[in-house]
N, C-alpha and C positions, 0 to 999 in steps of 0.2 A: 820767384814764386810763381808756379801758374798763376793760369786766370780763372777768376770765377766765372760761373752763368749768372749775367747780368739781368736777363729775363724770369717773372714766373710767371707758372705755367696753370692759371687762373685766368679766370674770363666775367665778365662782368655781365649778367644777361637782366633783362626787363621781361617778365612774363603776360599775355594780358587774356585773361580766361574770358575773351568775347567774338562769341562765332561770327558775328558783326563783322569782325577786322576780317576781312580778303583778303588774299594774295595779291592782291594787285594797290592794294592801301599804301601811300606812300608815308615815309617816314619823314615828318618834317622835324629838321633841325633849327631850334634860335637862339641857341648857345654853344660853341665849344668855347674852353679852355684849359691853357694847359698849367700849372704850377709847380715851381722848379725853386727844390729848396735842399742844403745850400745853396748857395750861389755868392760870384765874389761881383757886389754893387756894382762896383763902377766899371765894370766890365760888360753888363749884358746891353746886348743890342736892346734898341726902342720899336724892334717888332720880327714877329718871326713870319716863315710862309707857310701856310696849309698845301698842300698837295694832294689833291682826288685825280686818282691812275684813270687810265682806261680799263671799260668796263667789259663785262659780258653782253653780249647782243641779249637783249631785251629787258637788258637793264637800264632804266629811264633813269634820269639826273636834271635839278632843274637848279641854274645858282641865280637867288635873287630875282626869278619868275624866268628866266630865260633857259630855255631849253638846251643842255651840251651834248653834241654827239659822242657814241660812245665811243670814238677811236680816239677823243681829245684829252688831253690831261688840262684841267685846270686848277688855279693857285687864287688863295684869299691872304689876305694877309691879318694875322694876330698881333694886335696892338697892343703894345705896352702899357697894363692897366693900371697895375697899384707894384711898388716897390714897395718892402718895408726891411726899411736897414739894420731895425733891430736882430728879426728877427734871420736874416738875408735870404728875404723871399722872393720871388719874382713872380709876376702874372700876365698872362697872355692870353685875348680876350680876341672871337669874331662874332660879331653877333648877325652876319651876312644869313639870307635865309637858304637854305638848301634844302631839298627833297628827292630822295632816293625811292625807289621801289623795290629794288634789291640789294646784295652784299655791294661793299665797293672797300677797296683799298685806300687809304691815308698816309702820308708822310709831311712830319714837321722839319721845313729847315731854319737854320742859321744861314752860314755860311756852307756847313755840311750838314748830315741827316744829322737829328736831334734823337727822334724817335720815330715806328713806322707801325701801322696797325691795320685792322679789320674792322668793319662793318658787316655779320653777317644776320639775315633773317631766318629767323627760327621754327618753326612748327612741330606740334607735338604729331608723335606715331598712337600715343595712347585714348582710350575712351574710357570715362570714370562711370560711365550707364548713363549717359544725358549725351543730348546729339552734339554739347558746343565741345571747338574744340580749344586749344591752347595754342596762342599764335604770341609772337616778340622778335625782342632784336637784342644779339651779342655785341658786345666790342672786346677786342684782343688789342693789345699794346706790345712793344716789345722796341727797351732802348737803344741807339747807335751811337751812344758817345764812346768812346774810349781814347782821344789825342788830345793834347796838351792844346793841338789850333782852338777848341772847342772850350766859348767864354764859362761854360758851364761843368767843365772836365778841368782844373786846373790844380795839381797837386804837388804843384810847387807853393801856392799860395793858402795850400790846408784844403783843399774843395778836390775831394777824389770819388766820393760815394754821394751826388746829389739824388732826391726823391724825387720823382717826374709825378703829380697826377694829373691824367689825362680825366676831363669832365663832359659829358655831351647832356644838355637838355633840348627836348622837344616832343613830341607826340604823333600818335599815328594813330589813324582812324577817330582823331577825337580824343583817342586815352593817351596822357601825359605818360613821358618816358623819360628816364635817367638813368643815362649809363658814366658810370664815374670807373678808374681802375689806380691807381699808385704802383710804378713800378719805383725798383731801385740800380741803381746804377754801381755796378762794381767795377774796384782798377784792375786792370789789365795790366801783361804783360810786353814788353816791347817787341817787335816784330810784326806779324801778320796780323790781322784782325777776322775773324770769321766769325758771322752768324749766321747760325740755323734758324727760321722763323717760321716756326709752326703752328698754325694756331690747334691749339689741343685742349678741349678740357679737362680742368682738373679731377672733376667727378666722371668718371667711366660711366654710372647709370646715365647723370646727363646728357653725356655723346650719346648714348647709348639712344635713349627714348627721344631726345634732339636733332634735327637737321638741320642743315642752312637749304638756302633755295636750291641749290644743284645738288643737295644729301652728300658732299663732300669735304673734307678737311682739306682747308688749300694749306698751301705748304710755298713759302716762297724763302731763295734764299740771297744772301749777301754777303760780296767776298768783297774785302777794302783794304790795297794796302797803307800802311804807316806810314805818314811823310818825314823823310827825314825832316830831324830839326835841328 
């Protein structure tokens, strides 16, 4: 049977109608996590790694007050918060402090990619007849399970279609922000593995009246293949 698209193609945005917030306002984060359900207990690791890519030149990054250049990739790690066996949930918790000023890329590992995402900042093209205008921030998700290596893909054990929600709380310019998304994860066929990862939104006006900081739709892709097993 083919494969499904294991991604949708939904975005999660925070709006904050205050002319207040600049461009230049960083986005402090003091919560990600991630929640992975099903899942088979006694299988998941006791922490995952966060991954912030390298960035665009004059995009500032700061982890835990420390400033990173933008040619650097660095990694937090998401600690295993709350199991619950009933329900076979899992949770993965950073509560490391981070501050961006513009979009940046994310990826969750295991052992291999979990899931990989966007961070993009917003601003509106519209004026409603008042001079303020409408500034935020998106997050896009988009899952990479599909092999049996992966404690959270295992469909010999009943676990083929786990729900991923990715959660981000923190504020910017003062205005609290929440960006939460749930994807879901579909089984795959054997062979090749490809994704396309495009962040798109779902509402056409949105893109439409919406920009990220460079007014572009990034597009990144990933080709992986199957390890034999």
């Amino acid at each position: 049977m083919d494969h499904q698209d294991s991604h949708e193609r939904s975005n999660s945005y925070h709006l904050i109608p205050n002319s207040s917030i600049t461009h230049s306002a960083w986005l402090e984060i003091r919560l990600f996590y991630v929640r992975i359900s099903p899942c088979v207990i006694s299988s998941v690791p006791d922490h995952l790694t966060l991954c912030h890519e390298r960035r665009e030149i004059g995009v500032s990054l700061e982890i835990n007050g420390s400033r990173v250049p933008s040619s650097d990739t660095t990694s937090l790690t998401l600690r295993r918060d709350q199991l619950n066996k009933e329900s076979s949930e899992v949770t993965y918790v950073s509560t490391d402090s981070v501050r961006v000023t513009g979009s940046i890329d994310f990826e969750v590992f295991d052992k291999d990619m979990v899931l990989c995402g966007s961070l993009e900042r917003m601003e509106s093209t519209w004026n409603n007849g008042s001079d303020s205008r409408t500034a935020g921030w998106s997050m896009d998700c988009y899952t990479a399970i599909g092999s049996g290596s992966s404690a959270f893909f295992q469909p010999k054990l009943g676990v083929s279609a786990p729900a991923i929600e990715v959660y981000i709380a923190g504020c910017c310019g003062g205005v609290p922000v929440i960006l939460t998304k749930t994807i879901q994860v579909s089984p795959r066929r054997k062979g090749y593995r490809h994704w396309m990862l495009d962040s798109i939104p779902e509402d056409e006006e949105v893109e439409k009246n919406l920009k990220g900081g460079n007014g572009l739709v990034r597009q990144r892709k990933l080709q992986k293949m199957k390890r034999d097993l």
